[in-house]
C-alpha positions in Angstrom: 17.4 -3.4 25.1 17.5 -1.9 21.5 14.7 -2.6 19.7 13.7 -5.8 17.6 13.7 -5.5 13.1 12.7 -8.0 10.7 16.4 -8.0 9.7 17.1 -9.7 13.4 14.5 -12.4 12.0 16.2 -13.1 8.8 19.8 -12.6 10.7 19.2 -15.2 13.2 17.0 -17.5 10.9 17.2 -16.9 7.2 20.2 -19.5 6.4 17.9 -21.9 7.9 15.1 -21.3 6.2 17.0 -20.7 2.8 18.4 -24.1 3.4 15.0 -26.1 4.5 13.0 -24.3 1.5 15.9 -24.1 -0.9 13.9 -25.8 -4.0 10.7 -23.6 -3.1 12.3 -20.8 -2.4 12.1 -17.6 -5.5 14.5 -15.4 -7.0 12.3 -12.4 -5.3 11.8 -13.7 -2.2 15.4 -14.4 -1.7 16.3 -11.0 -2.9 14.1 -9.3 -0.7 15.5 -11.2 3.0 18.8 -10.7 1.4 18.1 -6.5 1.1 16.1 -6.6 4.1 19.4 -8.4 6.3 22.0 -6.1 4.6 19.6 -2.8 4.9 22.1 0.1 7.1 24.8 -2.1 7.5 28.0 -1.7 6.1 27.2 -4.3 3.3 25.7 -1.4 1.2 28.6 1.4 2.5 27.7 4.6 3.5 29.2 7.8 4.7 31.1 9.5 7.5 29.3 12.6 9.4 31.0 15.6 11.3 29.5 18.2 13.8 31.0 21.9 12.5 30.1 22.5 16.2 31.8 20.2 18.4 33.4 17.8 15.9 31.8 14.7 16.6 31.7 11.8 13.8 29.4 9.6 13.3 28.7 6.9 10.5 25.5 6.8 8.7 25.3 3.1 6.4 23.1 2.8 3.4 19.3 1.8 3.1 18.2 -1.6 0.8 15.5 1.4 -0.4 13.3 -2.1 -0.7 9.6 -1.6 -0.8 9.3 -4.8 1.7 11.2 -2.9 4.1 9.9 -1.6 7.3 13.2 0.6 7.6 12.8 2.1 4.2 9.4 2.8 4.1 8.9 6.2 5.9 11.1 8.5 3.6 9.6 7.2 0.7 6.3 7.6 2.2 6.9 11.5 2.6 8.2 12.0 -0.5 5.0 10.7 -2.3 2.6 12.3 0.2 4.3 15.3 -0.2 3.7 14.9 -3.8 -0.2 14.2 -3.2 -0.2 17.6 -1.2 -1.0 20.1 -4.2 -3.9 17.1 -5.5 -6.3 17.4 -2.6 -9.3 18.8 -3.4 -11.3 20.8 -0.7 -14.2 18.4 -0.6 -15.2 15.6 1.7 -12.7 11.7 1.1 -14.4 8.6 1.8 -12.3 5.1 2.7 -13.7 2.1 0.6 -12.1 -1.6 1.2 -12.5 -4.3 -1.1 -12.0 -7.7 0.2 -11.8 -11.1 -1.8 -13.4 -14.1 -0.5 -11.4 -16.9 0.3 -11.9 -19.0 -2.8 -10.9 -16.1 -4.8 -8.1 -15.3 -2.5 -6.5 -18.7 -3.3 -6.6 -18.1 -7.1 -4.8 -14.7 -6.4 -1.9 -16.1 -4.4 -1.2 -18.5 -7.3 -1.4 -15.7 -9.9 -0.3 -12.7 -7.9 0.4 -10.4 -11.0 -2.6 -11.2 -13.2 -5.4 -11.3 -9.9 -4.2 -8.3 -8.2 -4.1 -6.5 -11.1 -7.6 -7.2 -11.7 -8.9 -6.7 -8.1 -7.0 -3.4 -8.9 -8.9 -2.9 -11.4 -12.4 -3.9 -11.3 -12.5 -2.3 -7.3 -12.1 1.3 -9.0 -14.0 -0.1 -11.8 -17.0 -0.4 -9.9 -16.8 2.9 -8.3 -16.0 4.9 -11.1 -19.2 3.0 -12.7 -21.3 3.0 -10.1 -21.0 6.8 -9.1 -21.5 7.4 -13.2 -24.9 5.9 -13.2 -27.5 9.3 -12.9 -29.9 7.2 -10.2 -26.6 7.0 -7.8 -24.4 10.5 -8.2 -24.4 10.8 -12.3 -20.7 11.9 -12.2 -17.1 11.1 -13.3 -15.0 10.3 -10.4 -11.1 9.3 -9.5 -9.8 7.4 -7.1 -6.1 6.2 -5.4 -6.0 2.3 -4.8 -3.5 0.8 -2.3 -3.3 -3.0 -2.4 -2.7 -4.9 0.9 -2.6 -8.6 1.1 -2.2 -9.1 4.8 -4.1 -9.6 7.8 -2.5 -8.9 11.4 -1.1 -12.6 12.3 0.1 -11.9 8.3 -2.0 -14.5 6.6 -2.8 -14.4 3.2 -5.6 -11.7 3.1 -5.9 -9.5 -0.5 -7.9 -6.5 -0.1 -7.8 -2.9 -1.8 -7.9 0.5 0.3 -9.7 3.0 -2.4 -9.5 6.9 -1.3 -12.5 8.7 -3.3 -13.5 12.1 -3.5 -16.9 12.6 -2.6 -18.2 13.9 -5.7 -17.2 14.3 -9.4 -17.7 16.3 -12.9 -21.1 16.6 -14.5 -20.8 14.8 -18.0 -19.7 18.3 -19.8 -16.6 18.0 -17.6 -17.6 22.1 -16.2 -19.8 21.2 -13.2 -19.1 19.4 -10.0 -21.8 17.4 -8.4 -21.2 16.5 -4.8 -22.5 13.7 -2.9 -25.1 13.9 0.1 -23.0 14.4 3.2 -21.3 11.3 5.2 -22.7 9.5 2.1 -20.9 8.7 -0.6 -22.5 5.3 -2.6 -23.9 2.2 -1.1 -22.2 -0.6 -0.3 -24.3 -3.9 -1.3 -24.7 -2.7 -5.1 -20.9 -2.0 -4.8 -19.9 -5.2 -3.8 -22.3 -7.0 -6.5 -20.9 -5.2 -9.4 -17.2 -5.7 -8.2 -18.0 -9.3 -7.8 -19.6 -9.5 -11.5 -16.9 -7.1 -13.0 -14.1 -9.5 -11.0 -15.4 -12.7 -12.2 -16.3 -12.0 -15.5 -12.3 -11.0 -15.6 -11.5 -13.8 -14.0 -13.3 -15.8 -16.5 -11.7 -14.1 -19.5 -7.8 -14.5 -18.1 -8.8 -18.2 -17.8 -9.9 -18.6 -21.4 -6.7 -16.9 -22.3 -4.5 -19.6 -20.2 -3.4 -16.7 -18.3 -4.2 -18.4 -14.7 -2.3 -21.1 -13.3 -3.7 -23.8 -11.0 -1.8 -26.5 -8.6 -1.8 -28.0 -5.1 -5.0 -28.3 -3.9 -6.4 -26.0 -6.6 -5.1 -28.3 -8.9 -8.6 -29.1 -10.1 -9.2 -26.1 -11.5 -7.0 -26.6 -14.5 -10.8 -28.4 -15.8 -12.7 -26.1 -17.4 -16.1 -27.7 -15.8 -14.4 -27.3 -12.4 -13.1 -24.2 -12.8 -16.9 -23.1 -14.1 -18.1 -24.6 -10.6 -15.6 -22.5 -8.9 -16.8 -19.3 -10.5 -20.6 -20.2 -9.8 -20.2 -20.9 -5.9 -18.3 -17.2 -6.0 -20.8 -15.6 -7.9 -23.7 -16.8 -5.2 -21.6 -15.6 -2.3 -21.9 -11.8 -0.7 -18.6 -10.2 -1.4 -17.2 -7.8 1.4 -17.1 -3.9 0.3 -16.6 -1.5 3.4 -17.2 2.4 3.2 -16.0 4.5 6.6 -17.5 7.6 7.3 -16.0 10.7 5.5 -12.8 12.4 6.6 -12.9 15.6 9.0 -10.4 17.6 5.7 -7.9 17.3 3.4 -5.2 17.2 6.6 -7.0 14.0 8.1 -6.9 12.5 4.3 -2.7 12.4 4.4 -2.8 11.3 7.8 -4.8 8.2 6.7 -3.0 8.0 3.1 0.3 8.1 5.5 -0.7 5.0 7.5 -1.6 2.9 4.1 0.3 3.5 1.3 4.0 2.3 2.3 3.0 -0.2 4.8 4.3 -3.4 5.2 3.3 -6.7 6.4 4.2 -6.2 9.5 5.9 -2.9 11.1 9.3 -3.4 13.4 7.1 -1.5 16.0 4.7 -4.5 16.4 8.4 -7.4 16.9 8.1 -8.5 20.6 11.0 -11.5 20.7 13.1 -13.5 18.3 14.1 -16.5 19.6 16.0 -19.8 19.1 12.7 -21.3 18.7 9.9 -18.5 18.2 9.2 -15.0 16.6 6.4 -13.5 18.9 4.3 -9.9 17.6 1.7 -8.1 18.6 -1.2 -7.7 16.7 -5.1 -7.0 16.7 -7.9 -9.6 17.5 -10.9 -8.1 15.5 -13.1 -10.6 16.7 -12.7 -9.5 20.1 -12.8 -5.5 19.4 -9.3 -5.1 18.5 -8.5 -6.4 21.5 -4.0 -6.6 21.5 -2.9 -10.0 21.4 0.7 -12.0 20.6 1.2 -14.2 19.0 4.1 -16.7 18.8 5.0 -18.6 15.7 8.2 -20.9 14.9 10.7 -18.8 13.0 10.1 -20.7 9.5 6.9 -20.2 9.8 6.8 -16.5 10.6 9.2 -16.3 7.7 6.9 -17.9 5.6 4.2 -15.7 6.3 5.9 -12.7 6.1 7.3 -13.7 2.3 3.7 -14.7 1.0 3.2 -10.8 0.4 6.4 -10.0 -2.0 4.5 -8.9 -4.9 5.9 -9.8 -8.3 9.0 -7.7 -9.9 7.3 -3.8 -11.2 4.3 -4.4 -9.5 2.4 -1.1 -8.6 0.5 -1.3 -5.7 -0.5 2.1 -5.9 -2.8 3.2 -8.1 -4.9 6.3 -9.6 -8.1 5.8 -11.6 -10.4 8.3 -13.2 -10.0 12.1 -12.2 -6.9 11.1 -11.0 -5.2 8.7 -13.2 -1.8 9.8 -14.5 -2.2 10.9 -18.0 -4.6 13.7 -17.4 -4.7 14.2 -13.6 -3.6 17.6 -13.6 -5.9 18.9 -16.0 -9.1 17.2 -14.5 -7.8 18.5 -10.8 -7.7 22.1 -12.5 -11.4 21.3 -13.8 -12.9 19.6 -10.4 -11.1 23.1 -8.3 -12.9 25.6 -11.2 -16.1 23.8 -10.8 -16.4 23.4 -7.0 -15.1 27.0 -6.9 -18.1 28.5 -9.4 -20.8 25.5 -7.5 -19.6 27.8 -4.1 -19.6 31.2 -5.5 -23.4 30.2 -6.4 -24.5 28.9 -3.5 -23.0 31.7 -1.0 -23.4 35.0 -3.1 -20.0 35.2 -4.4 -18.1 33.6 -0.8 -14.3 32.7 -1.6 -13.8 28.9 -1.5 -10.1 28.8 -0.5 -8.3 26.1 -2.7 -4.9 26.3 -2.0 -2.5 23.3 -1.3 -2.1 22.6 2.4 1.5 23.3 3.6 3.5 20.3 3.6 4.0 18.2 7.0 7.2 19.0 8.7 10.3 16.8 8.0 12.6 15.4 10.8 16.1 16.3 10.0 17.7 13.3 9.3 15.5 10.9 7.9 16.7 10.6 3.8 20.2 9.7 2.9 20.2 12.6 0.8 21.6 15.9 1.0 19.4 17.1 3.7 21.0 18.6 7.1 21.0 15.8 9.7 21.4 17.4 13.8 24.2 16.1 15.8 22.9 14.5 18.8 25.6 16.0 21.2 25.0 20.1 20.6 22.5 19.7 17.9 25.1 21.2 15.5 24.7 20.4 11.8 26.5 17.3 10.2 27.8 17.3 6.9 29.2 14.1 5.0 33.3 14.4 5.1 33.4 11.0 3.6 32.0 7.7 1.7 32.0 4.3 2.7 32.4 1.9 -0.2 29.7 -1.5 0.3 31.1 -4.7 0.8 28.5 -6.5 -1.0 28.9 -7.5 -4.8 27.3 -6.2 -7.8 24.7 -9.1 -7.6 22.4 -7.7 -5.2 19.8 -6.1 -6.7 17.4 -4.4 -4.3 13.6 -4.2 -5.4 12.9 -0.6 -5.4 9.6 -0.3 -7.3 
């Protein structure tokens, strides 16, 4: 039996739901079951493939290249780690998660682009301060943020996956200053200052109409509600993980690789699509990660799955301090110097080898582009003898961001 997709969901299901939620339904969330349906099918074209060796053709369709694609995912995933290789630095990574509380949660879904921009922000925010502040490490850090809004039976569940060198320049910018091993900063202070630094934000995009507020948080269009809101947040304990340190630099892209092209749910985890249910696996946390399924009607599972399209140019990867875009290389050069002259000192001139890892190996195969692809008869080379022109019209427009 081949295996299940998310594009035998939509395939079996999507007209239906189109048609049951066709006044609800957005222009991005229609465009993304659309690319997701058509994704390697001969909708989008493609190309023909021949062995040199023994001649055998093949035909090799098109991805959607959407970022809510499972299929897409893991070619764009090596590209940008592959990019990330030469910005490792050869100290210790920590793995810090910032969760919103439910009531703040609810806000987010109904602002998506204005809330997850500022749990974005103010999760670095508070790192980048705290680890500034002389009593805590008295350095200028960086850090990549990855945004996930899902839990495993895909309900709505915004968190931020932060990736943080363990250590940072001295305020000159020419020293390094490490941070005491399998220790990076603590986690209660952390949380209290991303929950001021998020609710003050949230505060100010409210005075600036920027929020919007129905259903049942229809209330919160009041200003004295919305200020009752904010002070039941502001009394609650808000959930900031930390995970011990990573073994090297070669465990850090293994992690980055499971995070930063995720989506909601992988094809891997699909265990039927039927006339009346989608059933998946996923992991009960409350009972150890034990592996359950679960079985949901196919509307519903569909409705789940399309709460986490993020809004048109959304980034959901981020870089902050040392490594934020406009001067990352510069401040990498700086961090290597100073953790190179911190070693020298401390071991009587000892080499601290800071070269970039070598890259992962590639299967052949996996890009559309030019790269050799191995036949699977004689495990000749194929090379393209011809192109397959789509069949869909110039409307679709496939999310690529």
């Amino acid at each position: 039996m081949a295996a299940l997709e998310l594009a035998d969901v939509f395939r079996r299901h999507g007209d239906a739901y189109r048609r049951d939620h066709a006044g609800h339904l957005g222009r991005v969330e229609r465009r993304v079951m659309s690319a997701v349906e058509l994704c390697r099918t001969a909708a989008l074209g493609g190309h023909v493939e021949a062995c040199g060796d023994c001649g055998a053709t093949r035909v090799a369709y098109n991805s959607c290249r959407n970022r809510h694609c499972p299929k897409c995912q893991a070619a764009a995933r090596d590209d940008w780690l592959a990019a990330r290789q030469a910005e490792l630095l050869p100290v210790p990574y920590f793995h810090v998660v910032f969760t919103l509380p439910p009531g703040a949660a609810a806000i987010a879904f109904q602002n998506k682009a204005v809330v997850y921009a500022l749990l974005m922000r103010c999760a670095a925010e508070a790192i980048m301060t705290l680890a500034a502040n002389p009593r805590r490490l008295g350095a200028e850090t960086g850090l990549l943020a990855v945004l996930h809004t899902w839990g495993q039976t895909l309900t709505h569940h915004p968190h931020v996956h932060c990736v943080v060198p363990g250590g940072g320049l001295t305020p000159d910018g020419q020293g390094w200053i490490g941070c005491r091993p399998a220790f990076f900063l603590p986690v209660k202070p952390l949380g209290r200052l991303f929950r001021r630094l998020f609710l003050a934000g949230l505060e100010t995009a409210f005075r600036r109409g920027q929020l919007e507020a129905f259903g049942d948080l229809a209330c919160l269009e009041e200003p004295r509600r919305f200020a009752e809101h904010i002070a039941t947040l502001r009394r609650m304990e808000w959930l900031v993980y930390a995970k011990p340190p990573f073994d090297g630099p070669e465990r850090v892209l293994a992690y980055l690789a499971r995070y930063t092209h995720r989506t909601a749910i992988a094809n891997s985890r699909l265990v039927a699509v039927e006339a009346d249910h989608v059933a998946f696996s996923y992991k009960d946390y409350r009972h150890h990660g034990r592996h359950e399924v679960m079985r949901l009607a196919p509307g519903e599972f569909i409705r789940r799955f399309l709460l986490h399209v993020l809004p048109d140019g959304f980034h959901r990867i981020r870089h902050y301090g040392l490594l934020a875009n406009g001067h990352r290389a510069e401040k990498l050069d700086r961090c290597r110097a100073a953790i190179v002259r911190q070693a020298r000192a401390e071991s009587a001139g000892a080499a601290v080898e800071t070269g970039a890892l070598d890259p992962p190996p590639r299967a052949p195969g996996k890009n559309e582009g030019g790269e050799a692809r191995l036949c699977p008869h004689c495990g000749g080379v194929m090379r393209r003898i011809g192109e397959i022109p789509p069949t869909t019209p110039d409307r679709y427009r496939w999310d690529t961001s």
